[in-house]
DSSP file (Angstrom, degrees, kcal/mol; ACC not computed):
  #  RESIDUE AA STRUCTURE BP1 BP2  ACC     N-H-->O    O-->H-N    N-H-->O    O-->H-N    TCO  KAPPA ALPHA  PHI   PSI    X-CA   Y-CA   Z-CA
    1    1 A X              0   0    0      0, 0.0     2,-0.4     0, 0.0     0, 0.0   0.000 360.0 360.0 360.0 129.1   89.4 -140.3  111.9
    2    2 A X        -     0   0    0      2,-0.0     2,-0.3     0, 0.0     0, 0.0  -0.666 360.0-162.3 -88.2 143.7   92.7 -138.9  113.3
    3    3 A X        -     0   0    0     -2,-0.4     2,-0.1     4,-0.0     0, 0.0  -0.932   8.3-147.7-129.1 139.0   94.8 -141.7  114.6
    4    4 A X    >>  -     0   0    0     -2,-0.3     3,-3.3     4,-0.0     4,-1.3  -0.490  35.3 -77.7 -90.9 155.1   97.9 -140.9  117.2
    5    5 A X  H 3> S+     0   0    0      1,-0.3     4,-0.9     2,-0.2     3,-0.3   0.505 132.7  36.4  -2.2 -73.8  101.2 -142.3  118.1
    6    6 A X  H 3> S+     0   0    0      1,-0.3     4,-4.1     2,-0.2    -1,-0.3   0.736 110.1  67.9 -79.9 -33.2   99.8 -145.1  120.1
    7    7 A X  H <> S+     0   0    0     -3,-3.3     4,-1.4     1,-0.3    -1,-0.3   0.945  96.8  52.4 -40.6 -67.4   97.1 -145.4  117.8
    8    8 A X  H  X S+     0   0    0     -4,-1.3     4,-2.3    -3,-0.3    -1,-0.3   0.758 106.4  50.6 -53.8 -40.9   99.1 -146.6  115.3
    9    9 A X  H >X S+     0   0    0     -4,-0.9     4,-2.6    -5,-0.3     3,-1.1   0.991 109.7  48.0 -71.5 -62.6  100.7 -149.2  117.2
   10   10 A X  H 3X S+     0   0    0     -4,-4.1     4,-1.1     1,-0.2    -2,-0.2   0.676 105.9  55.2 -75.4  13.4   98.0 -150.7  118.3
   11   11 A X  H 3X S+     0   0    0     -4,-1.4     4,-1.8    -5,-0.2    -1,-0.2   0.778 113.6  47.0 -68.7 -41.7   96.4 -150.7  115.1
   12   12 A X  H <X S+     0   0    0     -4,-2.3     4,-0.9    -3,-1.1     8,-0.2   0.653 106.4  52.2 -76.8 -17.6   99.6 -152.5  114.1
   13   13 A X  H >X S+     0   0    0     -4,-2.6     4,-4.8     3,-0.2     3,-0.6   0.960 109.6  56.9 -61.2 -62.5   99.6 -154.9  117.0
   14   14 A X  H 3< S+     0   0    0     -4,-1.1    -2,-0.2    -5,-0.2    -3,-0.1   0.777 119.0  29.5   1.0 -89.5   95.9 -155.5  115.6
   15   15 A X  H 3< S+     0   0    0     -4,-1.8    -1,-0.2     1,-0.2    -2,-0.1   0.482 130.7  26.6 -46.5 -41.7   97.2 -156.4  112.2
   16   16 A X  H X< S-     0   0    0     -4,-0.9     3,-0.8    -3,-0.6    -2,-0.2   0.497  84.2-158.3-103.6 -33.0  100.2 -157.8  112.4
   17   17 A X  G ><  -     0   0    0     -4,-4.8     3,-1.8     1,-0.2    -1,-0.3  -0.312  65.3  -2.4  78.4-158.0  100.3 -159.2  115.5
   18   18 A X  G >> S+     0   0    0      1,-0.3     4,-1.5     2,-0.1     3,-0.6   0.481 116.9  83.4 -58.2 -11.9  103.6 -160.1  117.5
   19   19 A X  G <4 S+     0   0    0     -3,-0.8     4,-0.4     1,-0.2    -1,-0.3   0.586  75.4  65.3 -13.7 -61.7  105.6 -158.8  114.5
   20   20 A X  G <> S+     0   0    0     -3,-1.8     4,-2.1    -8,-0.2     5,-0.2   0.677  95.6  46.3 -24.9 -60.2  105.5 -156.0  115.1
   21   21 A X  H <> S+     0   0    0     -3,-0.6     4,-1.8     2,-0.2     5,-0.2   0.883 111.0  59.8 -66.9 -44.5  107.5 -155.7  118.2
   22   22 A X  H  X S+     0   0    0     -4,-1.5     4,-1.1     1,-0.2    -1,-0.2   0.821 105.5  45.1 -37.2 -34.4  109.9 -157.8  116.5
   23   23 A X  H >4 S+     0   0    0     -4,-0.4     3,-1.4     2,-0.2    -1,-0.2   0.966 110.0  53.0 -57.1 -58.0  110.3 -155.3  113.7
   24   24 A X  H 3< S+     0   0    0     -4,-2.1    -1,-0.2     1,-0.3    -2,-0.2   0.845 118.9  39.7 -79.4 -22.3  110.5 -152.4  116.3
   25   25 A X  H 3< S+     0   0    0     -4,-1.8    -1,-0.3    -5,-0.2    -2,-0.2   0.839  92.6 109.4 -91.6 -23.6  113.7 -154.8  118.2
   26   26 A X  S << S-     0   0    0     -3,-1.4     2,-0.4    -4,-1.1    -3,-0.1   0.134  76.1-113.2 -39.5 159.1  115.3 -156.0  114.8
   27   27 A X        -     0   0    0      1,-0.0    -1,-0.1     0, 0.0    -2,-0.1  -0.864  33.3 -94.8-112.5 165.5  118.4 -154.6  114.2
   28   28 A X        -     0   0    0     -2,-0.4     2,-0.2    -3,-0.1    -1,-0.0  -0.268  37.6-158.0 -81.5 164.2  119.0 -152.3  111.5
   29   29 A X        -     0   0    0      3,-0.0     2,-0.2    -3,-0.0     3,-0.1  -0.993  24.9-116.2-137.2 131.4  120.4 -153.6  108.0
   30   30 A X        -     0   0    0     -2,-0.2    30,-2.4     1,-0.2    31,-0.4  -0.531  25.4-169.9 -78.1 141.0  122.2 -151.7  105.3
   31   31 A X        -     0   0    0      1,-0.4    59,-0.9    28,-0.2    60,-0.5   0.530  40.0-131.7 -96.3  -6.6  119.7 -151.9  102.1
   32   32 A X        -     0   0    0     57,-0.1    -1,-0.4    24,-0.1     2,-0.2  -0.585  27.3 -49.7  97.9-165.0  122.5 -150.5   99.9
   33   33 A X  B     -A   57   0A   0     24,-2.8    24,-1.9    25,-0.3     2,-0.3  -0.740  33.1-149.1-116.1 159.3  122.7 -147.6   97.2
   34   34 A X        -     0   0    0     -2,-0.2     2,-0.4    22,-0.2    22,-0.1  -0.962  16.8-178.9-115.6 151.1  120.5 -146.9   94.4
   35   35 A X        +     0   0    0     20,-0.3     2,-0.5    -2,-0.3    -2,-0.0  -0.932   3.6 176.0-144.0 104.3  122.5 -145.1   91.0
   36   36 A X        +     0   0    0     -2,-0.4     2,-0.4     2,-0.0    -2,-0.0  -0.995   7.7 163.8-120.0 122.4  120.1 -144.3   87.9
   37   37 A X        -     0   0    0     -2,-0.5     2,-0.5     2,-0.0    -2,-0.1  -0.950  15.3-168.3-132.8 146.6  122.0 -142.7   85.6
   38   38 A X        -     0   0    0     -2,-0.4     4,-0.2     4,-0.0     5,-0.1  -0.858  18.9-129.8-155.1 132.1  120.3 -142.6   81.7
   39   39 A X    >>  -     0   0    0     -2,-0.5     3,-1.8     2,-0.2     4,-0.9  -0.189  32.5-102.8 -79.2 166.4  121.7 -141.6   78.8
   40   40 A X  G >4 S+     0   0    0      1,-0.3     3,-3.5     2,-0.2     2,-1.2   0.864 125.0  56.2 -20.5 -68.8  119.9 -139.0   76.5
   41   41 A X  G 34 S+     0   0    0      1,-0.2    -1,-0.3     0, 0.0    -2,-0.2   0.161  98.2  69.9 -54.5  18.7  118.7 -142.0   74.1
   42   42 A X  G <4 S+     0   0    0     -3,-1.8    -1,-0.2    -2,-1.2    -2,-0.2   0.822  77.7  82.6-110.6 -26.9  117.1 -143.5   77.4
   43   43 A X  S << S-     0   0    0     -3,-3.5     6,-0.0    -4,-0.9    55,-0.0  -0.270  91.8-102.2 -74.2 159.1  114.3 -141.0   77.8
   44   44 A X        -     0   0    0      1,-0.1     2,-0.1     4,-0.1    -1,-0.1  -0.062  28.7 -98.3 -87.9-156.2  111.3 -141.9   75.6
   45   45 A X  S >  S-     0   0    0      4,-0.1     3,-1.4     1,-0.1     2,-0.7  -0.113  70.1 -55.8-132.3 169.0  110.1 -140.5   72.3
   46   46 A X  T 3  S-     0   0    0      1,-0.2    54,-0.1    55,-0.2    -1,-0.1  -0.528 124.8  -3.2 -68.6  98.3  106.9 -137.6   72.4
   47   47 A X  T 3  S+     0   0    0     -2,-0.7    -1,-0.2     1,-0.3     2,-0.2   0.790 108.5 120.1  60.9  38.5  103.8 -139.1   74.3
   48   48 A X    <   -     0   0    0     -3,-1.4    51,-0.6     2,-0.0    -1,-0.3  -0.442  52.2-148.8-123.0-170.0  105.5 -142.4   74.8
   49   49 A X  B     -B   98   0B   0     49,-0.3     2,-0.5    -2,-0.2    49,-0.3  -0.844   7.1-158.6 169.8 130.2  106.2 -143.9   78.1
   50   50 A X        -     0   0    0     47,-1.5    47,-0.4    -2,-0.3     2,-0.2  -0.875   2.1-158.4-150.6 141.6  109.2 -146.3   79.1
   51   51 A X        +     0   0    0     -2,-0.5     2,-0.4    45,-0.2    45,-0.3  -0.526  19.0 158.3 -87.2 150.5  109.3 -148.3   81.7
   52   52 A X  E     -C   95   0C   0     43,-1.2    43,-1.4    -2,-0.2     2,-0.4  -0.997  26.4-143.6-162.9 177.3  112.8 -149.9   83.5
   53   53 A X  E     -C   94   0C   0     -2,-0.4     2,-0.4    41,-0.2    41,-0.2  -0.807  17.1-150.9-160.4  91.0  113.8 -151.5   87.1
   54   54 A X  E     -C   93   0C   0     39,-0.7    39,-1.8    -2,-0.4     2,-0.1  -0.676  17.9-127.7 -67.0 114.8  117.5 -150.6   88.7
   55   55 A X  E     -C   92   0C   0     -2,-0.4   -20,-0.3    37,-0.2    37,-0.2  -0.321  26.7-113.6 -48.8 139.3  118.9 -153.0   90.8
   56   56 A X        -     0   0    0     35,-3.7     2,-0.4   -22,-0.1   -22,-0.2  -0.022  33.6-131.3 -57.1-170.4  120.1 -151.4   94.5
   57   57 A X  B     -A   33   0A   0    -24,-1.9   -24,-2.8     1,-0.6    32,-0.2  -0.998  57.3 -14.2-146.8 136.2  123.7 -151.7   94.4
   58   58 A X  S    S+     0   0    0     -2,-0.4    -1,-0.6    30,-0.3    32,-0.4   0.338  73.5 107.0  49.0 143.6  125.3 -153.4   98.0
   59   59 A X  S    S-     0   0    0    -27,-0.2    29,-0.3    30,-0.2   -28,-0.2  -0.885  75.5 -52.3 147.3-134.3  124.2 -153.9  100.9
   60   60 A X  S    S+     0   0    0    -30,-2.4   -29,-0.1    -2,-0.3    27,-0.1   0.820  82.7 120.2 -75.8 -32.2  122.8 -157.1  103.3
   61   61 A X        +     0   0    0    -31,-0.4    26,-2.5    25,-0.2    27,-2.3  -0.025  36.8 123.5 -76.8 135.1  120.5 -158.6  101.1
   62   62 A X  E     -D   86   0D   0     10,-0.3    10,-0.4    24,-0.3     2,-0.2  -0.561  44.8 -76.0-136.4-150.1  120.8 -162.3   99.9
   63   63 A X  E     -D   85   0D   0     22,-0.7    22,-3.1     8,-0.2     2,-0.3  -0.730  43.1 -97.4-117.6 164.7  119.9 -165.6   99.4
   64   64 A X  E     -D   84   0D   0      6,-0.4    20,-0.3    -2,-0.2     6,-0.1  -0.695  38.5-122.4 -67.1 142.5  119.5 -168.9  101.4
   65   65 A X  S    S+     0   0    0     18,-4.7    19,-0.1    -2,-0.3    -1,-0.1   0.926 109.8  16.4 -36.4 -60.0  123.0 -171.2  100.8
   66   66 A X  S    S+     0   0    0      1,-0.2     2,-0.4    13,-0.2    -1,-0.1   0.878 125.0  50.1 -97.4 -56.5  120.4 -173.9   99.4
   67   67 A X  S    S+     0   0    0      1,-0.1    -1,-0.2    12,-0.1    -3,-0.2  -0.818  70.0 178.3-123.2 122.2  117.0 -172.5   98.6
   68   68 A X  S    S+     0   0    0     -2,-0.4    -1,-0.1    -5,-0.2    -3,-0.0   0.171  80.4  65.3 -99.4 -18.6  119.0 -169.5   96.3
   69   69 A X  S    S+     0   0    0      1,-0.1     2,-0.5    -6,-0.1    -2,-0.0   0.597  81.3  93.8-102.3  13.8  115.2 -168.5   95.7
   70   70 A X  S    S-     0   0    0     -6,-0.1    -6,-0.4     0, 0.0    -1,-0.1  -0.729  76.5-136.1 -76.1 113.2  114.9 -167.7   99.1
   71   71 A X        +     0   0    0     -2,-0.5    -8,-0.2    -8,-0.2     2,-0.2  -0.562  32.0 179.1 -71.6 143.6  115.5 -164.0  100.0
   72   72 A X        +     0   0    0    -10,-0.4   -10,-0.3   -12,-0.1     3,-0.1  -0.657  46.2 167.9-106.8 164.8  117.7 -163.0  103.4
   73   73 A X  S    S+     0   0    0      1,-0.5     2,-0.3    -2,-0.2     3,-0.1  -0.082  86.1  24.4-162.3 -18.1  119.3 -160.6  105.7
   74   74 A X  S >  S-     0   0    0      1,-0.2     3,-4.6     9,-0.1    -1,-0.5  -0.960  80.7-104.8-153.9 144.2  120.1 -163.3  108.4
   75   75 A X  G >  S+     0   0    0     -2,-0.3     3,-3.6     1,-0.3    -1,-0.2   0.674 114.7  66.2  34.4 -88.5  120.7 -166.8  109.0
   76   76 A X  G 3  S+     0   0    0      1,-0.3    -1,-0.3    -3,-0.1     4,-0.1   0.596  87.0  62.9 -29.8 -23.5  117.3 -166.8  110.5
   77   77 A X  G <  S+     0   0    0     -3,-4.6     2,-0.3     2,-0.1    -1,-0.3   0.726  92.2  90.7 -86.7  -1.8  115.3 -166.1  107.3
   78   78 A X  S <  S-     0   0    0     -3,-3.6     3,-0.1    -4,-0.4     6,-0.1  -0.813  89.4-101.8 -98.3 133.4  116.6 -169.2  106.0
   79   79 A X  S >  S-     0   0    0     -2,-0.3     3,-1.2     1,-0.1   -13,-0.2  -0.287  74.5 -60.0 -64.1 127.1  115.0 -173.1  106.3
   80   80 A X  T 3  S+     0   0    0      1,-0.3     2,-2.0    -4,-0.1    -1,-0.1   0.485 119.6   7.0  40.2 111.9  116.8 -174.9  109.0
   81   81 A X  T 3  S+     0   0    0      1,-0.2    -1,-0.3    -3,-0.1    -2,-0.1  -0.041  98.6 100.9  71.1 -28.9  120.8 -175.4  108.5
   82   82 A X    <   -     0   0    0     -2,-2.0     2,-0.4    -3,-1.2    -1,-0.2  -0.260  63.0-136.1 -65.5-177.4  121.4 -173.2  105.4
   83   83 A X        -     0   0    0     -3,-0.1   -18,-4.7    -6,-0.1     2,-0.4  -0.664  16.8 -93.6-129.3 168.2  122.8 -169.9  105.8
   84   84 A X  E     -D   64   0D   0     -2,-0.4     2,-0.5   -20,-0.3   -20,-0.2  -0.724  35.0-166.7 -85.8 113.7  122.4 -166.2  104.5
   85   85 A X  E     -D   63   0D   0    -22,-3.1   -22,-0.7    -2,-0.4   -13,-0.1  -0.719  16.1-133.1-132.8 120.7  124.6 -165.5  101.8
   86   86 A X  E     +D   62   0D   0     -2,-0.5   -24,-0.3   -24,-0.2   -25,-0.2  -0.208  31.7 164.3 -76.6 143.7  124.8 -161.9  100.9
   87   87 A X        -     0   0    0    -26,-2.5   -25,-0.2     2,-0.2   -29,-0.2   0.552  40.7-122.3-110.7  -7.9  124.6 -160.7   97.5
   88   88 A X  S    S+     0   0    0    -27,-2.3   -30,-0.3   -29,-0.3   -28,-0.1   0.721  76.0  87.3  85.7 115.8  124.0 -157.3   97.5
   89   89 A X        -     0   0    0    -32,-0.2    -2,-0.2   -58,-0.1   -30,-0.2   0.372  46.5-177.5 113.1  93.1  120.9 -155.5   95.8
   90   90 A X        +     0   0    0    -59,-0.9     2,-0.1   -32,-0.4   -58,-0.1   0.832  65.0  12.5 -74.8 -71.6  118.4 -155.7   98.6
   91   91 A X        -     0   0    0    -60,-0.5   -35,-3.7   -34,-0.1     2,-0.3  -0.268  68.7-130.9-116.3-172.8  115.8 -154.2   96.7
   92   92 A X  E     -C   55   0C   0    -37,-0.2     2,-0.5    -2,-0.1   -37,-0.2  -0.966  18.5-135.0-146.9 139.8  114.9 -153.3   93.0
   93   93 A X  E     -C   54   0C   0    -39,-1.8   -39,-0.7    -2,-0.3     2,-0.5  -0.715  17.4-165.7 -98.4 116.8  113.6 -150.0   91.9
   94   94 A X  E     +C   53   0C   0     -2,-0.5     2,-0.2   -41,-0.2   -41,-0.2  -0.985  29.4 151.7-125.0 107.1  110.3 -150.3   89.3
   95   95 A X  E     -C   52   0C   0    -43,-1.4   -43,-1.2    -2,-0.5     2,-0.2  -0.940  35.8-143.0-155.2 126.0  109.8 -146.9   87.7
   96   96 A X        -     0   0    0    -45,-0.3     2,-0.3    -2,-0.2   -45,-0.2  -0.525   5.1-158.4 -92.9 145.1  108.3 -145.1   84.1
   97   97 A X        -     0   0    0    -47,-0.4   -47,-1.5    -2,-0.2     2,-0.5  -0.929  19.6-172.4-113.8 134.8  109.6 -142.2   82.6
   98   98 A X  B     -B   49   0B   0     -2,-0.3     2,-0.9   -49,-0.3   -49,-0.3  -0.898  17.7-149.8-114.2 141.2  106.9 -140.6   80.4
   99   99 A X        -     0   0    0    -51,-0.6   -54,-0.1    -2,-0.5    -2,-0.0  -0.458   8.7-175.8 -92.4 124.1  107.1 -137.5   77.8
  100  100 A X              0   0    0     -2,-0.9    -1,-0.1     1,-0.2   -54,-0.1   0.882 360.0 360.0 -87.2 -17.8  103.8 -135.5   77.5
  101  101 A X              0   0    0    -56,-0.1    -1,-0.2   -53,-0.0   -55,-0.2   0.362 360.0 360.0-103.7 360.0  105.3 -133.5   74.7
């Protein structure tokens, strides 16, 4: 089954509900940079695998003022009277290097 523009939205109304339109009305938010730089010594060894997870670097992402294990981007994402306080590092990057040789 092919599914079109509209499809897709109401498939996501479906799912998601009023959320959606919120999403589509949000305003945009900078998520910051990502920089993976890895020295020689970083890559792994012959048929080994290594795993590692770069924090983004800048951008809106925070915490609540009070709940710090609460993730932001506004005021709003936060319980009742705390604030958004940006920390930078929206997201974090989870990725394996492996050598087949």
């Amino acid at each position: 089954m092919r599914l079109w523009g509209s499809d897709y939205l109401n498939r996501d109304l479906q799912v998601f509900g009023g959320d959606v339109v919120n999403c589509l009305e949000a305003e945009r938010h900078d998520v910051g940079e990502l920089d993976v730089t890895l020295p020689a010594s970083g890559f792994p060894a012959c048929r080994r695998s290594v795993s590692y997870v770069t924090q983004s670097i800048g951008g809106d992402g925070g915490q609540c003022s009070s709940t710090s294990s609460q993730l932001c981007l506004t005021n709003a994402d936060c319980p009742s009277g705390e604030t958004c306080t940006v920390t930078g590092g929206s997201y974090k990057l989870h990725y394996t290097i492996a050598r087949r040789s």
